[in-house]
C-alpha positions as CSV (number, residue, x, y, z in Angstrom):
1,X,2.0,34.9,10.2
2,X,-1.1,36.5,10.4
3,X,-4.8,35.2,9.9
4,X,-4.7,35.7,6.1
5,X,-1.8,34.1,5.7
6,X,-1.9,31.3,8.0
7,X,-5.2,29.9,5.5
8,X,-3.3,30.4,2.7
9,X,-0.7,28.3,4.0
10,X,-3.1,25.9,4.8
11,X,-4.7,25.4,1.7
12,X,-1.6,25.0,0.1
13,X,-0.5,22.2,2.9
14,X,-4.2,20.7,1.5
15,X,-3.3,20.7,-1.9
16,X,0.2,19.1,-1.2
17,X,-1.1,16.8,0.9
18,X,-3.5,15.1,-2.1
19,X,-0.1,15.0,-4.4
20,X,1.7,13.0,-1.4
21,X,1.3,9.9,-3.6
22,X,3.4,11.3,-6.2
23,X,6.1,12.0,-4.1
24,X,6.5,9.1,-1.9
25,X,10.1,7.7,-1.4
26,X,11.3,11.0,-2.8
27,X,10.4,13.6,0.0
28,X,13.3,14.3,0.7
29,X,14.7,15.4,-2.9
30,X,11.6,17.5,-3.1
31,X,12.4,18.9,0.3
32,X,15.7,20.1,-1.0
33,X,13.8,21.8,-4.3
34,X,11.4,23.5,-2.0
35,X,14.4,24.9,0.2
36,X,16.5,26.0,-2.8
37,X,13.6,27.8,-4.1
38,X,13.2,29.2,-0.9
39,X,17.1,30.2,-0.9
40,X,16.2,31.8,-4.3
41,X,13.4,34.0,-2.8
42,X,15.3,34.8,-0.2
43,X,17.5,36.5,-2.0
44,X,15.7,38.2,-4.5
45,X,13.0,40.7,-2.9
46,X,11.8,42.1,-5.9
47,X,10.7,38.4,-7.3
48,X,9.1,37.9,-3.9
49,X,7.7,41.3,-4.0
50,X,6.1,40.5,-7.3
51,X,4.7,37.0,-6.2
52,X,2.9,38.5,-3.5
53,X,1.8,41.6,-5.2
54,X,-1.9,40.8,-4.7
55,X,-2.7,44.3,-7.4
56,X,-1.7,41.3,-9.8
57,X,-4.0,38.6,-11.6
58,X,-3.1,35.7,-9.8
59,X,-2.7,34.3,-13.1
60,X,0.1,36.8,-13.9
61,X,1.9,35.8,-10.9
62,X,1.1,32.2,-11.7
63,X,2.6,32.1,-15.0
64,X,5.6,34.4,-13.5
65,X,6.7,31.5,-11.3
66,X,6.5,29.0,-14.7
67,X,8.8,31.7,-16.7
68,X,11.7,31.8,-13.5
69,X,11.4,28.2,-12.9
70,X,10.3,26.2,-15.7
71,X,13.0,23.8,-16.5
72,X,15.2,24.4,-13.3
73,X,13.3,22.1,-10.4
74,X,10.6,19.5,-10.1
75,X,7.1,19.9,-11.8
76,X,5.7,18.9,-8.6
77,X,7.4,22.2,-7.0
78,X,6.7,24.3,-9.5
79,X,2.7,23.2,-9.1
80,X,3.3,23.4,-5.4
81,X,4.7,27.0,-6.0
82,X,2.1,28.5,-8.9
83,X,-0.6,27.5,-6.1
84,X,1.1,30.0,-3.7
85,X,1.8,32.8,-6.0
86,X,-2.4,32.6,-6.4
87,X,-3.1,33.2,-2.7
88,X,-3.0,36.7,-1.2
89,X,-0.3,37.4,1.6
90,X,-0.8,39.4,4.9
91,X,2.5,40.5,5.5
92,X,6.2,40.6,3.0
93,X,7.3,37.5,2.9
94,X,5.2,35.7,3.9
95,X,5.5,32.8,1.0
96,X,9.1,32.6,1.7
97,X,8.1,31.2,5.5
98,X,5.5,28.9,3.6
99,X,8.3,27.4,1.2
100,X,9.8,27.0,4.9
101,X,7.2,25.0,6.4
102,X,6.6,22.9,3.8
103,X,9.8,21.9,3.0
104,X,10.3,20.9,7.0
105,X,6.9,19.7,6.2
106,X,8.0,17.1,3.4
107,X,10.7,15.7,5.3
108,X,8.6,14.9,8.0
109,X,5.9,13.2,6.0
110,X,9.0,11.0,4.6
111,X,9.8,10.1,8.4
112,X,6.2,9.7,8.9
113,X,5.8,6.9,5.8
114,X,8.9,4.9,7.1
115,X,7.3,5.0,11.0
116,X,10.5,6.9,12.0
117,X,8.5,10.3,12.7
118,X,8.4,9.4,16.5
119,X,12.4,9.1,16.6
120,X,12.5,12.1,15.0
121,X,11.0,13.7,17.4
122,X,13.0,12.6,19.9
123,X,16.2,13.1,17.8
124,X,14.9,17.0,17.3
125,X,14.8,17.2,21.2
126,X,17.9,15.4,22.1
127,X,19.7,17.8,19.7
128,X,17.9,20.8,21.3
129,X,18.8,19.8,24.6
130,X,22.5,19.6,23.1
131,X,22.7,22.5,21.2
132,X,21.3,24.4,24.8
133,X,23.7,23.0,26.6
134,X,26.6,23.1,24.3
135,X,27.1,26.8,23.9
136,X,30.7,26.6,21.4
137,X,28.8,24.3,19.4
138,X,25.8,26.2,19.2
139,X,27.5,29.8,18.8
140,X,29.8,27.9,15.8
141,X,26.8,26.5,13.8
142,X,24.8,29.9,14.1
143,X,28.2,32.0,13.2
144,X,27.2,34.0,10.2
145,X,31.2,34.4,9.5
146,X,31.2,30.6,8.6
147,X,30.0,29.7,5.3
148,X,26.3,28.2,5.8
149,X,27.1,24.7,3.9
150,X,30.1,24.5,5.9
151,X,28.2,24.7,9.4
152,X,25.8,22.5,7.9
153,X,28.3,19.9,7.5
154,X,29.3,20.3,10.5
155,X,26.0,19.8,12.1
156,X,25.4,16.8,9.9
157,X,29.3,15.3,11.6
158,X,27.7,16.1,15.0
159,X,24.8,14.6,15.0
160,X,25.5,11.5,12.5
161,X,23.9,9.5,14.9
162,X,20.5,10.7,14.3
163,X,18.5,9.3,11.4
164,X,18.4,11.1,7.6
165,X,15.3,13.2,8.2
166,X,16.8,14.1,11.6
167,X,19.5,15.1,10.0
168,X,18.2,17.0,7.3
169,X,15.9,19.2,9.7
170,X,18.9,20.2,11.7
171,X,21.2,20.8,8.2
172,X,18.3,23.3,7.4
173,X,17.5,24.6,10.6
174,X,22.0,25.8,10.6
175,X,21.2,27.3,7.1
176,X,17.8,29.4,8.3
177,X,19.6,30.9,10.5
178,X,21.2,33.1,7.7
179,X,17.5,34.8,7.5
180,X,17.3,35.5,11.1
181,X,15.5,32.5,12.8
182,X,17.8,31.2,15.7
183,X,18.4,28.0,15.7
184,X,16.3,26.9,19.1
185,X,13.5,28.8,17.1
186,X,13.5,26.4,13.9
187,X,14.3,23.1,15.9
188,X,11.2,24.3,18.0
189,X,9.1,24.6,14.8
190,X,9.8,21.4,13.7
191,X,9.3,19.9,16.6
192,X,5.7,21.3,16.9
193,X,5.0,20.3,13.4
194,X,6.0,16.6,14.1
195,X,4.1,16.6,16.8
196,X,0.8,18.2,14.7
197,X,2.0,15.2,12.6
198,X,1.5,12.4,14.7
199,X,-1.6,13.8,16.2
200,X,-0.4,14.9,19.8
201,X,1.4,18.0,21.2
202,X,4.7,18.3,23.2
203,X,4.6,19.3,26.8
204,X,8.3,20.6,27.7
205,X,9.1,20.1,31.4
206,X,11.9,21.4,33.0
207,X,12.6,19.8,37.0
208,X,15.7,19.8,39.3
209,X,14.9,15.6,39.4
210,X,14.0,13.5,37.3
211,X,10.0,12.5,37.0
212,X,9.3,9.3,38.1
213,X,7.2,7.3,35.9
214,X,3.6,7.9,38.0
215,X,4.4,11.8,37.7
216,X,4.8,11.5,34.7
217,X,1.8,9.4,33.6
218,X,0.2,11.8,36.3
219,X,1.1,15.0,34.5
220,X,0.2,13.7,31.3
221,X,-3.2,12.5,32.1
222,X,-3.8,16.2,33.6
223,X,-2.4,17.7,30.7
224,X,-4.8,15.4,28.2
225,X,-7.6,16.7,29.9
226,X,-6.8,20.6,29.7
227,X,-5.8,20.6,26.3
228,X,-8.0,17.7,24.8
229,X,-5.1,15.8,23.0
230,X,-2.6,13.2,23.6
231,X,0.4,14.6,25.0
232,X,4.3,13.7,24.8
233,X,6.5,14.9,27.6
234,X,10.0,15.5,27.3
235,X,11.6,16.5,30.8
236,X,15.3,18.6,31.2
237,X,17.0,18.6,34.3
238,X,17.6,22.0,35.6
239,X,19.2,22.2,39.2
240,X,18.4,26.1,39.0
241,X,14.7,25.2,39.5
242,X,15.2,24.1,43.3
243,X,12.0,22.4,43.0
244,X,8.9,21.9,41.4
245,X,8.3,21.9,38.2
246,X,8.0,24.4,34.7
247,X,5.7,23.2,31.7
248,X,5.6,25.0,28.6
249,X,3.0,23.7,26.2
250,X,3.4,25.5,22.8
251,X,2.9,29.2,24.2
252,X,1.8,28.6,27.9
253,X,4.1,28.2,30.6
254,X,2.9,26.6,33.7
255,X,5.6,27.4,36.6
256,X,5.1,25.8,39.9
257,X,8.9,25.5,40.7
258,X,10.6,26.7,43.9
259,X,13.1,29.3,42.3
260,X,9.7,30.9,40.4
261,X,8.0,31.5,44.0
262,X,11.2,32.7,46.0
263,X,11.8,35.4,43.0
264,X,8.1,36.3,43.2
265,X,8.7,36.6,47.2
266,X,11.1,39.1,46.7
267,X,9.7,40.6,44.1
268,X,6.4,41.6,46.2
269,X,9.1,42.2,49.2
270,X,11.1,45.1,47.7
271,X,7.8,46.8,45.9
């Protein structure tokens, strides 16, 4: 999202941060309303289209959302949703991604309240790493022929292991994928948003071996320093790296691996 939109997304998270009283012990039934309602936007361009339509009072659009939804969800998420039809949007759309984020959102802060975000977390990566790895299961759950509930079960059979807000993440993450976002993309997302969560960001680091524990504790005291937060590492072995390693830190990649420098070798050889 652009500029514009990103603030009005975070005012919103603001405002649904103060009600998080209100909501405790249910966040995950008002996840599900804020998907649905997503779902419904989705579906319905026009509505959108008219929620966004910043020509509009934001009153207008206000009371437009209390005419379409008064009755059918949660006063909470109609609030939540009245507030969003008052900001102004950048691009189309836009407050459908919003619903997104703070649905994912809600889950999380339900993981957060029962001290299971940090397993989360590491659930969400496990099932990355899985989902990578396993290619049938990953082309089956993102198979648009299948019905979405029914790949959503599936992923919920899969991965029973993992805790309810795990779970739920990667139930939604098999639906999103219906609008287009893959399903490495929405893991990612809510990986970086449990991780905004708990107050530290994810360094991804992929080696041929694993990391003892002083590289790691090495690489993680660097990695503090350049980016002026804590930092949680999650390594994946990759035998195609030769050696060395690659770090991707939200959008920066840091690759110091053998197979990098051999394939920049031969790139400068043949030019």
């Amino acid at each position: 999202m652009r500029s514009g939109s990103e603030a009005a997304l975070t005012r919103a998270r603001d405002r649904w941060d103060g009600l998080t009283s209100q909501i405790a012990g249910d966040e995950l039934d008002i996840a599900q309303a804020i998907f649905s309602i997503a779902d419904i936007l989705g579906e319905n361009p026009a509505i959108v289209a008219a929620l966004e339509d910043s020509s509009r009072p934001a009153d207008a659009r206000a009371n437009l959302v209390v005419n379409l939804f008064s009755g059918k969800t949660r006063g909470v998420v109609i609030d939540l949703l009245t507030g969003l039809a008052r900001e102004r949007w950048s691009e189309s759309g836009d407050i459908v991604v919003s619903l997104e984020y703070l649905g994912a959102y809600t889950v999380l802060l339900g993981a957060r309240r029962e001290d299971e975000l940090s397993r989360v977390e590491e659930e969400l990566y496990v099932s990355l790493r899985t989902l990578r790895a396993e290619r049938g299961l990953r082309l089956t759950l993102s198979d648009r022929h299948y019905p979405a509930p029914a790949r959503a079960q599936l992923a919920e059979q899969v991965f029973a292991g993992c805790v309810v807000y795990t779970q739920r993440l990667l139930m939604r993450a098999v639906i999103r994928t219906v609008r287009g976002w893959t399903l490495a993309q929405s893991l990612t997302r809510y990986l970086d948003l449990a991780a905004e969560l708990d107050r530290h960001i994810v360094a991804s680091v992929t080696s041929a071996v694993p990391l003892t524990r002083a590289q790691e504790d090495r690489l993680r005291s660097i990695l503090t320093r350049t980016y002026n937060k804590n930092v949680t590492i999650h390594v994946t072995l990759d035998p195609a790296v030769i050696g060395g390693i690659r770090v991707h830190v939200g959008d920066d990649v840091i690759d110091g691996t053998l197979a990098n420098r051999i394939s920049a070798l031969r790139k400068n050889f043949t030019n």
